[in-house]
C-alpha positions as CSV (number, residue, x, y, z in Angstrom):
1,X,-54.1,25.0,85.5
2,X,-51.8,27.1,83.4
3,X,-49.8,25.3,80.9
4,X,-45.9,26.5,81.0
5,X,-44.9,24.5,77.9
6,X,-45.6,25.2,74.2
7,X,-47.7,22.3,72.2
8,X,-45.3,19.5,71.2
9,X,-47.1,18.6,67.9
10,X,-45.3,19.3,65.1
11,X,-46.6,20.2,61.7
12,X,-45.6,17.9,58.8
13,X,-47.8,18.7,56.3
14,X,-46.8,15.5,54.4
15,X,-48.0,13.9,57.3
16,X,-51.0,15.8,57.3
17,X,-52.0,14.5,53.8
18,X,-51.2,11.0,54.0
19,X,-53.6,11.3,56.8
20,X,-56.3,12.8,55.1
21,X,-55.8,10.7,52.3
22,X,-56.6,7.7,55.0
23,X,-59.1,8.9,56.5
24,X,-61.3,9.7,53.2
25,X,-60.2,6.7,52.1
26,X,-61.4,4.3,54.9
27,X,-64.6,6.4,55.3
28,X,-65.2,5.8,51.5
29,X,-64.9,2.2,51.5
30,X,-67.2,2.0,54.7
31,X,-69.8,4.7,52.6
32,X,-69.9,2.3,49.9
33,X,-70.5,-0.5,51.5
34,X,-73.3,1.2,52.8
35,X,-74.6,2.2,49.7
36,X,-74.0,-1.1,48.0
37,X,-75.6,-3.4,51.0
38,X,-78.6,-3.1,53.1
39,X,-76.6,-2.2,56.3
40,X,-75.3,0.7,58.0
41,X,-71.4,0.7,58.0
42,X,-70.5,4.0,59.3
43,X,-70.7,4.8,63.1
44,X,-69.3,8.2,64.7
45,X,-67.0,6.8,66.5
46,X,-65.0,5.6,63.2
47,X,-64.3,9.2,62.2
48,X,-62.0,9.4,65.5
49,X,-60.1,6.0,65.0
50,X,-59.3,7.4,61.6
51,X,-57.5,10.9,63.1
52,X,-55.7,7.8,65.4
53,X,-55.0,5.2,62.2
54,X,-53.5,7.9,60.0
55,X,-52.9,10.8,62.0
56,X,-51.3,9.5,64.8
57,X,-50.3,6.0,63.4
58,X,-47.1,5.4,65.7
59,X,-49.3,5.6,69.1
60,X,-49.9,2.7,71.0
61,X,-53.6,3.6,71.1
62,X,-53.4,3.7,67.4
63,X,-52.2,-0.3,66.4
64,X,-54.9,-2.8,65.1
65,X,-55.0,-4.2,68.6
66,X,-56.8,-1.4,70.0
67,X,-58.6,-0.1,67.2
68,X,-60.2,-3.5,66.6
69,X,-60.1,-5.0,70.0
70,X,-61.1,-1.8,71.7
71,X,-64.4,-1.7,69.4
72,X,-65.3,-4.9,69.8
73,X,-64.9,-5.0,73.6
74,X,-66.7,-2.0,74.1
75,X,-69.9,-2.6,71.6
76,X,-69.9,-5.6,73.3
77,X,-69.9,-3.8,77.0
78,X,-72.7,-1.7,75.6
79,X,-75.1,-4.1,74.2
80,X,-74.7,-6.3,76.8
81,X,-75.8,-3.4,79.0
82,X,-78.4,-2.6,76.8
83,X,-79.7,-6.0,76.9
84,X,-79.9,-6.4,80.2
85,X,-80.9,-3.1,82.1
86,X,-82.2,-1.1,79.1
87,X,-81.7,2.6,78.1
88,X,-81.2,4.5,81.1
89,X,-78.8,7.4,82.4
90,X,-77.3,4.7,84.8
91,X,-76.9,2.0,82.0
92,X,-74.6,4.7,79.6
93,X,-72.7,5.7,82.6
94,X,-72.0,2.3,83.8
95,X,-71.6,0.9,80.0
96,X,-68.7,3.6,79.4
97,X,-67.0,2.9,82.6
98,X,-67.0,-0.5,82.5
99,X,-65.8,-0.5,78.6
100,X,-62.8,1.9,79.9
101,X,-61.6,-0.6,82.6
102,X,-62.1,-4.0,80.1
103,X,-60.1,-2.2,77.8
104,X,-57.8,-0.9,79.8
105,X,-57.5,-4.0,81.6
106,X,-56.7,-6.4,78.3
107,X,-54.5,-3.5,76.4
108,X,-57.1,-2.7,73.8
109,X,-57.5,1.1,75.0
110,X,-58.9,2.9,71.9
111,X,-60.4,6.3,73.0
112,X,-62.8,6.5,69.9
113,X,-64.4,3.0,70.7
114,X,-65.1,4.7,74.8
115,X,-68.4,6.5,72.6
116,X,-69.4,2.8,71.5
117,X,-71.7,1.8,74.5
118,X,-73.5,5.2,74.1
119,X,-73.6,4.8,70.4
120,X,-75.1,1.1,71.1
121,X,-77.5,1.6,73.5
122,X,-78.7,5.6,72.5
123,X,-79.0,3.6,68.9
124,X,-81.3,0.1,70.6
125,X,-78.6,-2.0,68.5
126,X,-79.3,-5.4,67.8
127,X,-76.6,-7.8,68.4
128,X,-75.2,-7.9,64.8
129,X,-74.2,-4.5,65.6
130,X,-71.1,-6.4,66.9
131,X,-70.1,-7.5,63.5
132,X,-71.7,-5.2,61.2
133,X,-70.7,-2.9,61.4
134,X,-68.1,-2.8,64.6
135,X,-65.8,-5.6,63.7
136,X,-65.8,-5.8,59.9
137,X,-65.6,-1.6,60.4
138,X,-63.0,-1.6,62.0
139,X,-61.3,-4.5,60.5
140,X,-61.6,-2.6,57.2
141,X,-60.1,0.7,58.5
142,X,-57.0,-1.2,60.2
143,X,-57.1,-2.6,56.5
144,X,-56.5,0.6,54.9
145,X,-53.9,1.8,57.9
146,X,-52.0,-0.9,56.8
147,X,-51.6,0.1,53.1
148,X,-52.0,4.0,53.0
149,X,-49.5,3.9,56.2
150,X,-47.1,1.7,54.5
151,X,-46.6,4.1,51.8
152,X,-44.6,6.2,53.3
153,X,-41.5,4.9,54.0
154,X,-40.6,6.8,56.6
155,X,-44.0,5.7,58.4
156,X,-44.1,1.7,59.9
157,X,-47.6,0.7,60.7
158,X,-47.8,-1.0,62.7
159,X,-45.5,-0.5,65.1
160,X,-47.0,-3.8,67.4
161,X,-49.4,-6.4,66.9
162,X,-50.1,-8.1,69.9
């Protein structure tokens, strides 16, 4: 259980700016559509795909595939789960571990979106939950990944689509 080996993360604070930068920036755009609509468009789990999107932009857990695809498969796991069995202990277990394996299974793997069945069912969600504001959420904050990212040239996001 001892570790021999010193951390491997490196600090660039340039880096760590553009990645602040990104993360207010797609939080903001998802707080004012909040404020300027009648729906909710910020969920917990978005904060953590933003460390992912701008912080660690080059990891294959990080590309629009598994930021968006990884949400959506996983709200879906949980509200189908919800839907069907209710709001039990059981029902968030099972919800989680079956979103891990779907993911896992069709490349989307996006640790953030692993919190979306419990967010889903803790939550009741209705099925527009899936779109609003899961798949325009995180639609949006791949949408920002691509710009902020892109400033920097020394940055390519991202680094796979499909």
């Amino acid at each position: 259980m001892r570790g021999k080996a010193k951390s491997p993360l490196k600090v660039v604070p340039r880096n760590a700016l553009i990645g602040a930068i990104g993360g207010f920036t797609a939080i903001a755009l998802l707080a004012f559509l909040s404020n300027l609509t009648t729906s909710i468009w910020i969920m917990a789990p978005f904060g953590a795909t933003c460390v992912l999107a701008f912080g660690l932009w080059d990891a294959p857990l990080s590309q629009p595939r598994n930021i968006i695809g990884g949400h959506f498969i996983s709200t879906l796991v949980g509200l189908l789960c919800f839907h069907l069995f209710g709001q039990s202990s059981w029902v968030l277990a099972a919800a989680v571990g079956l979103a891990i394996g779907l993911m896992m299974l069709s490349k989307t793997t996006h640790p953030p979106a692993g919190a979306d069945p419990l967010v889903v069912i803790l939550s009741g969600s209705s099925w527009s939950f899936l779109f609003e504001p899961v798949l325009i959420g995180s639609v949006l904050i791949v949408m920002v990944a691509l710009i902020i990212n892109n400033l920097d040239k020394k940055r390519m996001y991202p680094t796979f689509w499909i």
